[in-house]
N, C-alpha and C positions, 0 to 999 in steps of 0.2 A: 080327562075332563071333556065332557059333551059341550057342543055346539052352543046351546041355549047355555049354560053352567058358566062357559067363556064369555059369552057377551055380557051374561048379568057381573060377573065378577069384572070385565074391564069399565064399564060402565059405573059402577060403584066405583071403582079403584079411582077412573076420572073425576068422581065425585069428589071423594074425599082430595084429590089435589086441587080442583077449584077452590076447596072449601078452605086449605090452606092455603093458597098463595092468596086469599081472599083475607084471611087471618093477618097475614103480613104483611100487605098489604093497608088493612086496618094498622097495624103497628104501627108502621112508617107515618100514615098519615095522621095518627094520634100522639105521636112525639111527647111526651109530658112536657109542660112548662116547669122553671124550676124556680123557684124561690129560697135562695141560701141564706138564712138570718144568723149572721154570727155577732155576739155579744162581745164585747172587749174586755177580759178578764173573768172569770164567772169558773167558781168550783160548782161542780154537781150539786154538789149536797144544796144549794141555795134556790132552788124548784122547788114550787108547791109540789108538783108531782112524786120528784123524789121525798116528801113526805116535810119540808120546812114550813114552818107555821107563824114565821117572822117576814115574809121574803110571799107576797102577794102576786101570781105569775097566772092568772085567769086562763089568756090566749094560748100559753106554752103548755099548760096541762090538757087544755082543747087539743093541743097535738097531738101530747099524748096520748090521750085517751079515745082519739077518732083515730087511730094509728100504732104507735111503736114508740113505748118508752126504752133507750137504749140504757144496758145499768154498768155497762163495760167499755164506756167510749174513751179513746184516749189519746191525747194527742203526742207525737214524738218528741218534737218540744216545746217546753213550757214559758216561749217567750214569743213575741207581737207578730216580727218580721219572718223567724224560720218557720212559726207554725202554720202560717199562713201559703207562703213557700210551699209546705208539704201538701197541704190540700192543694195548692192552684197544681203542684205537678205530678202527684201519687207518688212520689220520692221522697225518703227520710233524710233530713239534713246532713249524714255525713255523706250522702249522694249528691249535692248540690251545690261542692265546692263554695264560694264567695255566701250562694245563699243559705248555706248553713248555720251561719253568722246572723246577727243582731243590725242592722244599719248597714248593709253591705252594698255593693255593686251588683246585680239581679247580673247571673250571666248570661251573654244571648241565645247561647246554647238549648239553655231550657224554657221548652214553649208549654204555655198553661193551657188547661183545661178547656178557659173562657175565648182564648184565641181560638183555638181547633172548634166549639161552638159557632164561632163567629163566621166563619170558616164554609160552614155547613148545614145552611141554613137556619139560624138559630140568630133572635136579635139580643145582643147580650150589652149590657150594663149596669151599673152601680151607683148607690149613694152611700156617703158619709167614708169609715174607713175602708179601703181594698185594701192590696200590699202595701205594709208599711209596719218600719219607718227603714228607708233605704229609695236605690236610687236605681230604673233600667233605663237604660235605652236599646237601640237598635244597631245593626251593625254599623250602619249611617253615622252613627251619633245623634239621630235625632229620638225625640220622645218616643218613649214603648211605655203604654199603659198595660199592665196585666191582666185587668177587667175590662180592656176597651174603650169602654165611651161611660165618663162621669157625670151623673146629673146631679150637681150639687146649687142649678140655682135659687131655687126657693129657700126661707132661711124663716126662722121665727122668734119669740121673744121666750126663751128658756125657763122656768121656773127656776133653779137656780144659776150663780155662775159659774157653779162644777158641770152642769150641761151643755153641749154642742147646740147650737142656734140652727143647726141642718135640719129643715124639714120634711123626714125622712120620705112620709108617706105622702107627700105632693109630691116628689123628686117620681116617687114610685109612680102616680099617677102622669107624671109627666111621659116617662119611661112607653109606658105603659100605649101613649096616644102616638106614639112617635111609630109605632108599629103598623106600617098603613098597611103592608103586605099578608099583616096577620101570619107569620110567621109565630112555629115556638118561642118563648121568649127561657134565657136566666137570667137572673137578677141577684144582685147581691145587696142584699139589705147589709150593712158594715154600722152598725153601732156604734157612737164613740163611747160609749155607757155600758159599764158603770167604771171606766179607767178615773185613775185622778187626776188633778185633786179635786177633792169633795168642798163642796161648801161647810164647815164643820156646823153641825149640828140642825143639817137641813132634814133631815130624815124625821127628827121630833116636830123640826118648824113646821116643813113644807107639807111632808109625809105623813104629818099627823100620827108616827112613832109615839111611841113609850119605850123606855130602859126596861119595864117589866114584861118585854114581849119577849126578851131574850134571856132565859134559864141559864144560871153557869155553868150546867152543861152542853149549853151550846154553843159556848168559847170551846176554840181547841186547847189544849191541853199545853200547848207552847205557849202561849200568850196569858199574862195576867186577867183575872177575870176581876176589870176595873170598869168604872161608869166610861170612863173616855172611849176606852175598846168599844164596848158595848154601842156606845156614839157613833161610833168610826162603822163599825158594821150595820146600823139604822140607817147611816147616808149612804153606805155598797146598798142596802135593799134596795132605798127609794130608787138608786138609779137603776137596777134591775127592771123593776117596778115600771118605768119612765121606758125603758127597754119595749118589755112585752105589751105598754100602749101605742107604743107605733105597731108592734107588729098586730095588734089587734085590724088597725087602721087600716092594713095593709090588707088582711081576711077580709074585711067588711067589702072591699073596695073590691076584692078579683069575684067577691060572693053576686056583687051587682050587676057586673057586667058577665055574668055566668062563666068564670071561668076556672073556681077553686077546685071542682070535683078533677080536675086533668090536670091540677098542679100540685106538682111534687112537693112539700115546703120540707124544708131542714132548716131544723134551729140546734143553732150550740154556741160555743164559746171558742177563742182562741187559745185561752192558756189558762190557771188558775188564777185565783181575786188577788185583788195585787194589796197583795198583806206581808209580811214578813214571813220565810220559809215557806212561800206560797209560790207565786208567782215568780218564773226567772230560777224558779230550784227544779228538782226532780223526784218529789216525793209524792205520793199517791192525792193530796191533795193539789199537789201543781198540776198534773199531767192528766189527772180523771177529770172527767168535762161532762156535760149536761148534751146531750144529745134525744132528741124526737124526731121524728119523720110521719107527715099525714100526705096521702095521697088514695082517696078513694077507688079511685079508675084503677091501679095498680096493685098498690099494697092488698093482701089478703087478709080478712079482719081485722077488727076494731081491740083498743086497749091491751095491747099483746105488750109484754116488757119481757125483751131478749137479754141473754144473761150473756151469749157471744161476746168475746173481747173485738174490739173494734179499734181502729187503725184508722187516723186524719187521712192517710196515704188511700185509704179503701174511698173517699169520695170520688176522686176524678176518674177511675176507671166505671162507679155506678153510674156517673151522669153522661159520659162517653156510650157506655152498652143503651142506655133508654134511649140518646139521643141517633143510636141505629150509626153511630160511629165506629170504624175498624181502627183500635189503637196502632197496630201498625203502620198504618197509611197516614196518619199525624202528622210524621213528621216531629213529632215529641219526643223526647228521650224515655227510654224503656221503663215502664210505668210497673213499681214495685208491690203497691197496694193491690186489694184481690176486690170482685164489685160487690158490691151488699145482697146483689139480685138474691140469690137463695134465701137471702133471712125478709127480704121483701114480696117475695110470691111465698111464700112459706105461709102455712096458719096457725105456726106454733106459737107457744111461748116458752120461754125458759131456754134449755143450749137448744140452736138449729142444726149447728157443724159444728159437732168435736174436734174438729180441726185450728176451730178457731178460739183457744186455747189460753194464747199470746201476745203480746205488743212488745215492740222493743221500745226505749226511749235513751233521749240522749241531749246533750248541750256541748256546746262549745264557747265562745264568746258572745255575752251577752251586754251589758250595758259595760263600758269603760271604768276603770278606778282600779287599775294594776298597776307596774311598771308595765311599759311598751305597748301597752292596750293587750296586755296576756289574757287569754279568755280562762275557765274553768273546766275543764274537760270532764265529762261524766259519759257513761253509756251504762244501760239499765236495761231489767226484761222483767216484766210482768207477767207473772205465769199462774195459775190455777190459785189464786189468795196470796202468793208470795212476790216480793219484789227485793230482787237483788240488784244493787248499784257500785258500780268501780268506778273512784275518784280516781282519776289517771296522775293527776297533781294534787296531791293530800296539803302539801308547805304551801300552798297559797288558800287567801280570803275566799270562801263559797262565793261570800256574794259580795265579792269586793272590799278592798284594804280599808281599815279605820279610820286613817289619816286624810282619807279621799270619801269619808260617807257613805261608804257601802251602798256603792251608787247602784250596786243589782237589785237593791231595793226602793221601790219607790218612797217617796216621804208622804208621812200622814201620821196621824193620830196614835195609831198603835205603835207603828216603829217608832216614836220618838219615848213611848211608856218600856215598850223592850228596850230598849239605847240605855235608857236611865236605870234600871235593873242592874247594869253592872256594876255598881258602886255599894252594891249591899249584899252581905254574903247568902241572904236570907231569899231574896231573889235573883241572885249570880246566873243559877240555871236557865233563865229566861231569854239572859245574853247569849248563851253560850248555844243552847239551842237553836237560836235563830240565827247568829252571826258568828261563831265559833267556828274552828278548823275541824276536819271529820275526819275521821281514819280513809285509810284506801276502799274498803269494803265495805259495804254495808248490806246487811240479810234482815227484810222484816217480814211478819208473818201480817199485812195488809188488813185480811179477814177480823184479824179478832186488835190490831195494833195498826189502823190507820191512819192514828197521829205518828207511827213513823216515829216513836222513842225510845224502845227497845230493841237495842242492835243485837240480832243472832248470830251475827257471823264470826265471834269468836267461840259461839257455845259450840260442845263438843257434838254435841245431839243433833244439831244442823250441820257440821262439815262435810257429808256426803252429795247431802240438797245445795248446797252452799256451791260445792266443785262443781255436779253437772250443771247450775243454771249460767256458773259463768263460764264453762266450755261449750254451752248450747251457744250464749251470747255471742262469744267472740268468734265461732265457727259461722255463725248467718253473717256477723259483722263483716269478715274477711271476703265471704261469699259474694255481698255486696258492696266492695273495694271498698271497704272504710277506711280511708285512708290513717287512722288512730291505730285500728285493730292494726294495719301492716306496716307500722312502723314510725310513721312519715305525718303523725299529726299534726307537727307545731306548723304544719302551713296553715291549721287555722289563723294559728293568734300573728302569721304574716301578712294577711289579707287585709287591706285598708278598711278604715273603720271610715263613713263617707260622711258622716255627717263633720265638718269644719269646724264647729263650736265647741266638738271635745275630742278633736282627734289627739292623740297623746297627752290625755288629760292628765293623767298621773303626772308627769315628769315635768307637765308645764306647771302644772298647782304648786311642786317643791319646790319648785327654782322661783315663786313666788309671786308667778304671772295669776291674773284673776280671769277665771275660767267659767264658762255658764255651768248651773247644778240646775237646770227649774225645775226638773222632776223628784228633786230632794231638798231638804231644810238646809241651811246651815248650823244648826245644834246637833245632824247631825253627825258630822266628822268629829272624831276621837282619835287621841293620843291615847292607844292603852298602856304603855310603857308607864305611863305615870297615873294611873289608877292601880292602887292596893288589892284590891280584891282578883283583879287579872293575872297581877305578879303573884300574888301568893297560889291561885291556879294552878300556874304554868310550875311551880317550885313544887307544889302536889304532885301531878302528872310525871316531874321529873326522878324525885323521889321512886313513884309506883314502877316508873321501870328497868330504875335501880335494882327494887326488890325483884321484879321478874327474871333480871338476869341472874 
């Protein structure tokens, strides 16, 4: 190389390194703001975007649509306290010992997401619900918030009395002014909406509903399709509905003081609509979740809907990478979620990474109403349309013993129409679906059987699909100490249950102490021993496996 050849080429070569550390420089100082909006309960399906025509969601299809409808999101579990857990730490609950659990002891061990934000230049806080329901502190003993710093004081006058009085989007604004430094900001919009209980029949009152916006086929397939149901899901809209007008509030407000185009927003839900077989279970309707992400300055094109299966766990390591944070230097425990980045610089739509394939999911102890406060133990993998689930304990209640109200599920309007179901043989099945004991295995083919009622995994035709998805399962399980998969699970259901008002609620209810339910009716606790239609069940099933031997 000639003299002149060398200088133009090192001169370039300098170029192009200004030009990037220049780039990265740009990076660092453009940090995205994040905006996390999570809904309290909320199946997919109940987005205008994802295509509902009962369920009025204006701002979240604006997500969409200027951004990345997610059609594979999904959280590990489908209940308040652990799923939340799994986003604040990119860890799947049977990694997070206590907090794998429903109501637990938050260990101090594991540090979140919004700490390490806090941490790093980044001003973080929250309105309405964060982690909950359970309890952290410090190694002190004294108070650990896992979002930081709460702004819950502005409050306002509800449209109904199934709505939280928290007024989201002044808190936000409040938030918002506290920031003199102008630093990145996160924020966690925490919705109490649409959890129950509903005001019955606010959805036609308040909501301006009708019974005829909802077609019986768009009851699931477990649930009668009666006017009450029908009721029960008008008051889930409205507060959906009630949902996506704060977050509206919240756009208009970062719109004015110029700050939406460099903020990140994520909307989604924590776990499925707290319906019966929904919410608190493990079936493709608990665990699939309503996911979007807009962020102009970042994300690559508009209206893109990724088919990627996606992982609650995948949050804290994408807000960590934007935030130009090194997860090893945290200080966090080793974060098992992968970051979204590729599917967000990305201009595709449809799979980004064939890799991403898969979710696992899983439950432990969820709401009280065993003996001992014993939880339900499930682990699941969702793979390409199919979802296979292993009942680790088949002899006990899904969602908690009869006698105790089947406290895994919340009370309202449809469970009390399911409860009553069992007394007629004609709709027996209705009980038995949503409150019934399951086999150890269950194989459904998702794609084409997303109400989850045809079990494949005794058919012959699946026992090949059937062995590998639960030798994939329990091979990542091990890999990642589940403490289930190696042997040693019943430490879940040893772990204190913290909330006082029902800690060994089972045992205390029989011995005849009166014990709080407020998240349940009292109609609904059942003696099934003395209902005919469940005896003469149970003397069928005994029968059919007579004839199998």
């Amino acid at each position: 190389m000639n003299r002149i050849n060398f200088l133009s080429f090192s001169v370039l070569a300098l170029f192009f390194i200004s030009c990037q550390n220049q780039h990265q420089e740009k990076e660092v100082a453009d940090r995205p703001n994040i905006l996390f909006a999570i809904m309290d309960d909320v199946t997919y399906l109940h987005m205008g975007a994802y295509g509902c025509d009962w369920v009025n969601t204006p701002n979240f299809d604006r997500i969409a649509k200027e951004g990345i409808l997610f059609m594979n999101a999904y959280t590990p579990n489908a209940k308040c306290a652990p799923s939340r857990a799994n986003i604040l730490t990119g860890r799947n609950s049977w990694q997070l010992e206590e907090a794998g659990n429903h109501w637990p002891q938050f260990p101090v061990k594991f540090k979140s997401f919004a700490e390490t934000l806090d941490e790093n230049g980044y001003h973080v806080g929250y309105t309405g619900k964060g982690w909950a329901p359970g309890k952290a502190a410090n190694e002190d003993g004294s108070p650990r918030d896992l979002l930081v710093n709460k702004y819950g004081e502005f409050t306002l006058d509800p449209p109904t009395t199934g709505i939280a009085n928290t007024d989201y989007a002044e808190n936000f604004k409040v938030f918002l002014s506290d920031n003199s430094t102008d630093d990145p900001f996160f924020f966690w919009f925490g919705s109490w909406e649409p959890h129950r209980g509903y005001e019955y029949g606010s959805g036609i009152r308040v909501g301006e509903k009708s019974l005829g916006q909802i077609a019986n086929d768009q009851v699931f397939e477990f649930w009668p399709k009666v006017d009450s149901v029908k009721t029960d899901l008008l008051d889930y809209a409205y507060e959906i509905e009630y949902f996506d007008l704060q977050l509206g509030k919240m756009l208009d407000h970062l719109d004015s003081i110029g700050e939406l185009e460099n903020t990140l927003i994520v909307v989604t839900a924590d776990n499925g609509m707290p319906f019966p077989r929904v919410k608190g279970q493990e079936y493709e309707y608990s665990n699939h979740l309503p996911l979007a992400m807009r962020w102009p300055k970042g994300i690559s094109g508009e209206n893109r809907k990724v088919e990627d299966y996606v992982s609650f766990i995948d949050f804290a390591p994408t807000f960590l990478e934007l935030a130009g944070v090194n997860q090893p230097n945290t200080g966090m425990e080793a974060i098992t979620g992968l970051s979204l980045t590729d599917i967000l610089y990305s201009e595709k739509s449809g799979e980004i990474n064939s890799s991403r394939n898969q979710v696992l999911i899983g439950k432990e102890r969820h709401d009280v109403g065993r003996p001992d406060d014993q939880g339900y133990p499930i682990r699941g993998l969702v793979k390409n349309g199919m979802l296979y689930l292993h009942n680790f304990k088949p002899e006990r209640w899904p969602a908690g013993d009869p006698e105790t109200g089947y406290l895994n599920t919340d009370g309202g309007a449809t469970k009390t129409v399911v409860l009553n179901s069992i007394y007629k043989p004609e709709t027996f099945q209705f009980w038995e679906w949503n409150f019934g004991k399951r086999p150890q295995e269950e194989l459904y083919n998702i794609a084409e059987d997303p109400n989850c009622l045809v079990n494949l995994a005794e058919d012959s035709s699946f026992q090949e699909l059937k062995e590998e998805m639960k030798l994939e399962l329990l091979e990542k399980l091990k890999a990642q100490g589940d403490p289930r998969a190696l042997g040693n699970g019943d430490i879940f259901d040893r772990y204190s249950y913290v909330d006082p008002k029902s800690v060994d609620f089972y045992n205390r209810y029989m011995k005849g102490e009166e014990v709080s339910f407020s998240w349940v009716n009292a109609s609904d606790f059942q003696d099934v021993s003395k209902i005919p239609t469940y005896q003469k069940m149970l003397e069928e099933k005994k029968n059919q496996e007579i004839e199998k031997k």
